[in-house]
N, C-alpha and C positions, 0 to 999 in steps of 0.2 A: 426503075427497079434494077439494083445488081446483081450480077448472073448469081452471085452466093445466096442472095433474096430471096429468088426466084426456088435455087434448088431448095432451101428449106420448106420453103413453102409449100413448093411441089407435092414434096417429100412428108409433110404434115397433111398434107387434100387428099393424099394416094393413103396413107394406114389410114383416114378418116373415110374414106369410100369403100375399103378395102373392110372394114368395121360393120360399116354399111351392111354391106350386101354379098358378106362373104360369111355368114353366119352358121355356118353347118356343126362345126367344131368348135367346141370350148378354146382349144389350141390354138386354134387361127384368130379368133378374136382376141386373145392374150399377144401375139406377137403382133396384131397390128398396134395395138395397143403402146406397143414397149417402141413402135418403130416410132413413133408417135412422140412419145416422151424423148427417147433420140434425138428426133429432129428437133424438138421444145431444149434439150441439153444443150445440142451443140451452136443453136442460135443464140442463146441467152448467153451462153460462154465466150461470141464473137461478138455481140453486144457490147459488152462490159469491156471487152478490149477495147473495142473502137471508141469508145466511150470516156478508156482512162476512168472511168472510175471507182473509185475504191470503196465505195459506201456498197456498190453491189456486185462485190467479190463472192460475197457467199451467198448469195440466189441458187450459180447454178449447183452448187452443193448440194444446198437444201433441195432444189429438183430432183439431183440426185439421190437423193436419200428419200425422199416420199414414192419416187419409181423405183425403187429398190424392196419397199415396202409391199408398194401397190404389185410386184410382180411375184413375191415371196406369198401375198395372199391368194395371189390368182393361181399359184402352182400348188398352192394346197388345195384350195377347191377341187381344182382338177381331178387330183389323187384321189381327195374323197367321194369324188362324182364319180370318179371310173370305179370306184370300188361297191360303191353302192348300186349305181345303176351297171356297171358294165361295159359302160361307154359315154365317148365324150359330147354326143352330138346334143348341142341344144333342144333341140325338137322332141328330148326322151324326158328332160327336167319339166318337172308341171309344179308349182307352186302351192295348188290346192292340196297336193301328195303328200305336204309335211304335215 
């Protein structure tokens, strides 16, 4: 495994543990989240180099573009969570409430 390997990988285990059991805030779970998709970007886009090839130029695009999505839905929620209940912390949203 090359030390570049390694730190993506790291780096993909740490926002996935970090997801885990760091669950108190809507926020914090959003930014492991994006840190995540990060490390999922910038490995696919060293892939593709080392790889030469051109059939998958636009992967990490399209990554980019679904974490773009997925983080523009997760900051509305947000807004409309705090604005509804007050605040962002998981533990105040109950599901049976809608």
């Amino acid at each position: 495994m090359t030390p570049v390997h390694f730190a993506f990988s790291s780096a993909f285990i740490l926002g996935l543990t970090g997801l885990a059991f760091h669950r108190t805030h809507l926020l914090s779970a959003l930014l492991c989240l994006e840190g995540m998709m990060l490390s999922l970007f910038i490995a696919l886009s060293l892939w593709t180099v080392q790889l030469n090839a051109t059939s998958f130029c636009a992967a990490p695009m399209l990554l980019l573009a679904f974490s773009a999505c997925e983080a523009s839905a997760g900051l509305a929620l947000l807004v409309a969570t705090a604005r509804t209940h007050g605040t962002d912390h998981l533990q105040s949203l109950n599901l049976l409430q809608c």
